[in-house]
C-alpha positions as MATLAB code, in Angstrom:
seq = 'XXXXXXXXXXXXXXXXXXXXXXXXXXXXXXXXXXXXXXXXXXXXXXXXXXXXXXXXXXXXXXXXXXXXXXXXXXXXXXXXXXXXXXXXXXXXXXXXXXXXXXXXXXXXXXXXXXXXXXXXXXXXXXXXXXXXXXXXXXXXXXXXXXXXXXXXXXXXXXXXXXXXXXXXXXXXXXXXXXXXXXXXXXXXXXXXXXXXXXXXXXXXXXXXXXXXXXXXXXXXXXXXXXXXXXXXXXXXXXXXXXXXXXXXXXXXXXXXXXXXXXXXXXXXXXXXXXXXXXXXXXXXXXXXXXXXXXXXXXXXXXXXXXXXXXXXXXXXXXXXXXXXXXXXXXXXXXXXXXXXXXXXXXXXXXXXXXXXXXXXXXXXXXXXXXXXXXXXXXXXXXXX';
ca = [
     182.441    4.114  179.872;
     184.942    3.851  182.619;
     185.718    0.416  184.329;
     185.393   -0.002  187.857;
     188.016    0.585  189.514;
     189.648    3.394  187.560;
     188.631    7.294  188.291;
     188.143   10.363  186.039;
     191.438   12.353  185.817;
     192.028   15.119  187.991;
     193.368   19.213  186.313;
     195.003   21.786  188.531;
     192.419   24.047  190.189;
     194.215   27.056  188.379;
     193.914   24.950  185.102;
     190.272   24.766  185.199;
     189.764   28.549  185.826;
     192.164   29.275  182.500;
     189.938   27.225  180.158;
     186.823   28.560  182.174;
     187.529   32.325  181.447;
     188.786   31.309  178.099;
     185.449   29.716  177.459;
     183.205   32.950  178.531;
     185.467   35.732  176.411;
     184.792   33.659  173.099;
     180.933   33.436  174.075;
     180.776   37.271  174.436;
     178.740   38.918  171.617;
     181.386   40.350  168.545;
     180.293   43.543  169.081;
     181.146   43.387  172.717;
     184.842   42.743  172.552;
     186.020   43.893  169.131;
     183.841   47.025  169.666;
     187.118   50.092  170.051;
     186.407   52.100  173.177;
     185.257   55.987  172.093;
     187.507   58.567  172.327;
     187.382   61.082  174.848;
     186.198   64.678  174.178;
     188.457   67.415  172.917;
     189.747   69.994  174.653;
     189.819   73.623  173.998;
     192.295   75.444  176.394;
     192.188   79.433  175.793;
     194.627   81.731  176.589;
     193.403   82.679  179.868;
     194.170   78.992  180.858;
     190.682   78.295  181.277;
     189.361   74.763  179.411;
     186.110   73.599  178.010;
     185.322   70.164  176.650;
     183.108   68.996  173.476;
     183.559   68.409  169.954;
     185.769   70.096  167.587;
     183.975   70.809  164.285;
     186.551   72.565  161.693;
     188.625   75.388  161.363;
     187.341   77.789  158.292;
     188.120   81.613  157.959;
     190.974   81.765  160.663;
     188.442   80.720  163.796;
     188.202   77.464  165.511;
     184.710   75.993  165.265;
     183.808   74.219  168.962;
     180.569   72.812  169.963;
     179.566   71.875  173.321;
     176.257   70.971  175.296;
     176.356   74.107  177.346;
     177.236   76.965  174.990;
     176.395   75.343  171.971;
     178.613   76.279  168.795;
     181.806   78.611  169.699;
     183.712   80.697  167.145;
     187.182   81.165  168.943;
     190.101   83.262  166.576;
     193.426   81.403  166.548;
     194.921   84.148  169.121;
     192.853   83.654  171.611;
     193.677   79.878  172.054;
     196.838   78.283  174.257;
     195.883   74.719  173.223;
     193.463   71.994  171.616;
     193.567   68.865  171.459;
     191.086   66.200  168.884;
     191.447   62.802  168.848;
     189.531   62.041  165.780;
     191.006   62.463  162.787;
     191.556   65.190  160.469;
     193.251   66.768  157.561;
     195.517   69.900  157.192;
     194.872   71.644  154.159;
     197.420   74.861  153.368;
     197.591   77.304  151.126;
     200.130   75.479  149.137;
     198.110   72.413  148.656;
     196.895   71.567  145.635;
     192.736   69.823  145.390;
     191.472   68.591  142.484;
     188.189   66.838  142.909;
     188.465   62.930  141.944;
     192.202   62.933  143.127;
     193.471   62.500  146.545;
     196.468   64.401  147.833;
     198.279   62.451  149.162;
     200.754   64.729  150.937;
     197.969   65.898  153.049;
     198.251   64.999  156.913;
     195.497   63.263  158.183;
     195.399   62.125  161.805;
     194.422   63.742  165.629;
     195.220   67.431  166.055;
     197.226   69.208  168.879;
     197.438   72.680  168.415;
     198.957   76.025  170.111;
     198.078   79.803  168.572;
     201.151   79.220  166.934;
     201.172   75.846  164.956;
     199.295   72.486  164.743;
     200.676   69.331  164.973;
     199.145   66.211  163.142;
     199.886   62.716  164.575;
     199.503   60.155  160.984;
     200.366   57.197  160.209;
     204.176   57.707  159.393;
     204.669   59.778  162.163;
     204.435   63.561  163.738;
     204.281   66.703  161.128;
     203.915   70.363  162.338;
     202.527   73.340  160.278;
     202.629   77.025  161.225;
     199.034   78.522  162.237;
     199.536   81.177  159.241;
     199.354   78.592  156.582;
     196.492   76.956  157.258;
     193.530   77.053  155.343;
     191.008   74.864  157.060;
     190.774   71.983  158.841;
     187.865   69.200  158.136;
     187.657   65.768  159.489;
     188.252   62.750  157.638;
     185.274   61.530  156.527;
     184.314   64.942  155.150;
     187.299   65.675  153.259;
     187.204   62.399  151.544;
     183.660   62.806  150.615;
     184.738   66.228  148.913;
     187.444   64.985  146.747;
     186.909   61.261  146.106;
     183.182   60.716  145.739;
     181.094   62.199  142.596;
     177.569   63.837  144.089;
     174.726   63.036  143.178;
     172.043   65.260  141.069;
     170.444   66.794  144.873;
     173.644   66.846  146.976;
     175.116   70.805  147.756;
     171.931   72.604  146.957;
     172.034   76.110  148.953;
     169.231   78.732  148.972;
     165.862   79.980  150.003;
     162.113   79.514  149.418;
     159.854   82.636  149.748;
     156.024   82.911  150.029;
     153.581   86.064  150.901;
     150.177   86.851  150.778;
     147.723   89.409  151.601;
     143.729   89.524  151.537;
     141.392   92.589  151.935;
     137.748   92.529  152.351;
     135.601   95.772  151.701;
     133.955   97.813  149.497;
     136.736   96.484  147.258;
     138.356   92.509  147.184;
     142.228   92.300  146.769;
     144.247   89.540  147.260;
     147.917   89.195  146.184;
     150.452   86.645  146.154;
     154.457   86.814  145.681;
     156.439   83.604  146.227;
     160.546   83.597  144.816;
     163.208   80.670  145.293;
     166.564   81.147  144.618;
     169.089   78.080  145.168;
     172.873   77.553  144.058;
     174.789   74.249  143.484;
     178.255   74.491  143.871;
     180.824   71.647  142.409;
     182.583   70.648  144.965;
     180.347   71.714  147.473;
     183.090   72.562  150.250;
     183.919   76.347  150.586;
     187.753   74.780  151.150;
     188.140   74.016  147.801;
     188.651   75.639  144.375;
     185.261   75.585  142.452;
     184.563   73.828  139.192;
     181.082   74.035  138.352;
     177.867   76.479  139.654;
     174.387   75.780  138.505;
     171.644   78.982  139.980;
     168.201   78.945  139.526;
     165.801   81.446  140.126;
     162.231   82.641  140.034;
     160.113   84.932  141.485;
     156.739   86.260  140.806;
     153.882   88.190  142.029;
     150.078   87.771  141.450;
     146.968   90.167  142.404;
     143.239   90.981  141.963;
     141.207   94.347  142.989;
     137.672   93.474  142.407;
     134.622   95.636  142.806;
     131.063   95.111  141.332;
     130.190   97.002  138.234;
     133.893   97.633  137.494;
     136.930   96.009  135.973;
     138.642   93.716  137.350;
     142.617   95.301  138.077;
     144.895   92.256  137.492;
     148.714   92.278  138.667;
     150.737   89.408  137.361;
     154.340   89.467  136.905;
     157.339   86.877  137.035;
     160.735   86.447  136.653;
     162.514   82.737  136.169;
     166.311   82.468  135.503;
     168.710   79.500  135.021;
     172.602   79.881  134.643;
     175.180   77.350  134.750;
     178.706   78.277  135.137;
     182.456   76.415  134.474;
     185.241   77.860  136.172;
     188.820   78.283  134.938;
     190.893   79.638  138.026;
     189.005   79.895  141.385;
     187.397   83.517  140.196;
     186.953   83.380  136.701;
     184.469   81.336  134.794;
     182.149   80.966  131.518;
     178.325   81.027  131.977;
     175.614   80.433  129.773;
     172.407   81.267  130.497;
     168.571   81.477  129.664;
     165.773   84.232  131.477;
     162.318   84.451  131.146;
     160.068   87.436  131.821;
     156.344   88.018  131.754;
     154.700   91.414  133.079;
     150.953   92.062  132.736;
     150.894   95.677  134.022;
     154.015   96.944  131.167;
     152.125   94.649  128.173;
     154.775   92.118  128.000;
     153.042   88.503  127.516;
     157.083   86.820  127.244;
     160.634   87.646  127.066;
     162.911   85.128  126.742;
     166.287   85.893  126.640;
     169.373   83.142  125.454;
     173.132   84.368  126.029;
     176.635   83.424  127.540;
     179.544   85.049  128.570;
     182.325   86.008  131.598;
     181.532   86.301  135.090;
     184.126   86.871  137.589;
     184.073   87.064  141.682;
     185.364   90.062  142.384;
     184.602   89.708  146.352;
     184.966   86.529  148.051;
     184.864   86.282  151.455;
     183.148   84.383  154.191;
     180.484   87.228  155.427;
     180.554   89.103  151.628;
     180.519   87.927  147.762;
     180.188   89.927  144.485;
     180.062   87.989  141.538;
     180.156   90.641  137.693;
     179.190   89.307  134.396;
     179.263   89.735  131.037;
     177.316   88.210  128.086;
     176.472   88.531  124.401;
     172.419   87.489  124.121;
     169.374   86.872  121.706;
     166.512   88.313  123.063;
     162.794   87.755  121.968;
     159.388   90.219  123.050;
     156.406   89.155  122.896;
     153.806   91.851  123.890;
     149.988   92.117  123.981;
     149.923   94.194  121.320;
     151.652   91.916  118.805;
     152.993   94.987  116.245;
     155.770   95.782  119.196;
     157.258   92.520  119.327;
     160.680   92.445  118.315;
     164.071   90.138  117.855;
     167.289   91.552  119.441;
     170.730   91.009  119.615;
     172.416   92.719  122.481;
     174.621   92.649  125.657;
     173.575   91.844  129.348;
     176.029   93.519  132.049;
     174.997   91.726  135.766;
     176.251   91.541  139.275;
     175.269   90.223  142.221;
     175.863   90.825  145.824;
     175.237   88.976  149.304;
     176.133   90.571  152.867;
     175.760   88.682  155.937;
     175.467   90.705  159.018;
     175.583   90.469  162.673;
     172.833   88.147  164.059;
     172.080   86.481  160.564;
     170.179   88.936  159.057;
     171.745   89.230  155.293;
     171.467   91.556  152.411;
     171.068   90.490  148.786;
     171.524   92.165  145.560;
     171.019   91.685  141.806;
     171.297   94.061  139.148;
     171.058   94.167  135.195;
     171.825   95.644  132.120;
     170.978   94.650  128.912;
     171.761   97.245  125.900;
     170.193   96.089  122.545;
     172.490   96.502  119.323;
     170.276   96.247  116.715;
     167.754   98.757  118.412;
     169.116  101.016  120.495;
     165.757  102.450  122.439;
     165.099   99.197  122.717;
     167.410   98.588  126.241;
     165.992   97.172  129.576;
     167.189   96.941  133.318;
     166.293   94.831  136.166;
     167.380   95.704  139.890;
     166.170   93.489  143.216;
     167.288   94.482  146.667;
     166.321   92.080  149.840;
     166.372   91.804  153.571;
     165.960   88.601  155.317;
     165.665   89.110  159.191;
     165.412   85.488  161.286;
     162.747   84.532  163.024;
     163.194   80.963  163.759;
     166.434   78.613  163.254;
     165.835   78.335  159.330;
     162.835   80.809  159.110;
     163.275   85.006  158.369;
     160.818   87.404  157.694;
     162.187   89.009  154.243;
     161.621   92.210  152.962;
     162.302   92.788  149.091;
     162.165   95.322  146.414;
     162.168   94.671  142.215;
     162.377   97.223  139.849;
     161.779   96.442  136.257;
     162.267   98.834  133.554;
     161.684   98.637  129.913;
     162.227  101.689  127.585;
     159.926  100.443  124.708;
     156.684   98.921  125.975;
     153.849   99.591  123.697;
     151.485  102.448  123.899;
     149.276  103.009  126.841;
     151.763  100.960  129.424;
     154.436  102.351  131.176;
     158.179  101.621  131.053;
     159.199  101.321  134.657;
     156.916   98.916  137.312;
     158.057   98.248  140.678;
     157.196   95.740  143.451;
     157.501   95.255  147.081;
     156.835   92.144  148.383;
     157.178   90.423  152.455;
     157.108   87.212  153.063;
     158.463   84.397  155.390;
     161.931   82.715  153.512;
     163.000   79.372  154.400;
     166.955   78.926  154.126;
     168.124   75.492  152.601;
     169.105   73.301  153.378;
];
């Protein structure tokens, strides 16, 4: 309590607004005054001096990935740029740089980009660096190409592929229906094109199923497919071991199983953003099992394989795979497997796919014939 007499103290009027604003900034929510301000945009200046703003994505393949709201996503080549500027970070990688999954490079720029058709500067840390246009590989940003070379993925991360299903129903004098469904998905390790590969796993199947019924006859049966798993481990960015299992059934040539164990050399002979050809080579045990149990047989032979993708204009893309598999301990006893497919989109991640299998074995038993061929449409779904 004061005594009477004596009054409160008096503070400067300029004081008391000091330790008034200091008062309000500390009340202010964290997030509201640590939070950094965004950056701005980037900027994309092309050659013709006109500029558009949005987000930088990457640089992959010699183009400059650019996304905005109004055009959506822009593939611009290097030589028809004057500028671009990205403030978020990201790293440089150049053809001299060396990537091993697990370790970080450290002499890899990271920081925000300015760039000319001619050469890209990189503001880090320690300071400017410059690098020549023709030496670049790709750019990513920073969160991306740490996720590629210092995490481990886990068992579903970086599967790529498609899921295919068709069907067809008739109702008459005679029933059919038929079915064909086929998935065929890749796992790459690392996952980012950028990067040398170290792993593949590819699985596959495909099959087809059908029914003609009619009263007082025979039912006509079709059932026939095809399931495949290979895992590969690469020594130099084209090269690599595989091993491999494949597993056939095919009602209409007599052939209840094949199953077919083997490893070998595959190399990519084509690799290329739009194009990729992959050869192989393997040494194999293969079993038959056929309805008629006296033609089964036990054979130790050869497998040569490729397999081939196109992209085209517009998405639509071409797919191949091809075999050959030579028997050495029975020589009639060879086989051959060809597919050939069209995907055409429809929707974002739906085309309508057209395909054709031919399967051809030169020593089915007696009363079925060697070669049987399909051709199946359906609707694919791309993943992921």
């Amino acid at each position: 309590m004061f005594m009477k007499g004596h009054t409160l103290p008096r503070f400067p009027f300029w004081l008391s607004l000091a330790l008034a604003a200091i008062c309000a900034g500390s009340a202010l929510p964290a997030s509201a005054a640590d939070t950094p301000s965004k950056p701005g945009p980037d900027v994309l200046t092309f050659s013709n001096g006109d500029r558009i703003t949005g987000q930088f994505e990457k640089v992959d393949g010699g183009k400059i990935f650019f996304k905005t709201d109004a055009a959506g996503e822009l593939q611009v080549p290097w030589d028809k740029i004057k500028g671009l500027q990205v403030k978020e970070p990201f790293a440089v990688i150049v053809k001299t740089d060396k990537i091993h999954r697990g370790h970080r490079n450290l002499q890899i720029p990271v920081g925000s980009v300015d760039a000319t058709d001619k050469e890209v500067t990189v503001h880090t840390e320690s300071g400017e660096q410059s690098i020549p246009v023709s030496s670049i590989v790709v750019l990513v940003d920073e969160k991306s190409y740490r996720n590629d070379v210092e995490h481990t993925p886990g068992i579903l991360h970086g599967w790529t592929g498609a899921i295919t299903g068709g069907a067809s129903t008739v109702t008459s004098t005679q029933d059919s229906v038929s079915y064909n469904t086929g998935v065929a998905v890749a796992r790459p390790i690392p996952s980012a094109t950028w990067m040398n590969p170290s792993y593949r796993t590819l699985l596959g199947f495909t099959s087809s199923y059908g029914e003609i019924t009619e009263p007082n006859f025979p039912t006509v049966k079709t059932n026939i497919f095809h399931a495949a798993g290979e895992q590969d481990k690469y020594f130099s960015p084209r090269l690599y071991i595989l091993g491999q299992a494949i597993f056939d059934h095919n009602y209409s040539q007599g052939l209840d199983l094949q199953q077919v164990y083997g490893g070998g050399l595959g190399y990519t002979v084509i690799k290329q953003t739009k194009q990729e050809l992959d050869v192989t080579g393997t040494m194999n045990y293969t079993k038959q099992e056929f309805q008629i149990s006296s033609s089964n047989l036990n054979l130790v032979g050869s497998t040569i394989g490729d397999s081939y993708f196109y992209h085209f204009p517009r998405s639509i893309v071409l797919t191949e795979v091809a075999s050959y598999t030579p028997e050495w301990n029975q020589v009639d006893a060879y086989s051959a497997n060809a597919a050939v497919g069209l995907a055409l989109p429809v929707l974002k991640k739906l085309a309508f796919s057209v395909q054709v299998i031919d399967s051809y074995l030169n020593n089915p038993p007696s009363g079925f014939q060697a070669n049987s061929l399909q051709f199946n449409t359906g609707l694919t779904y791309t993943l992921p």
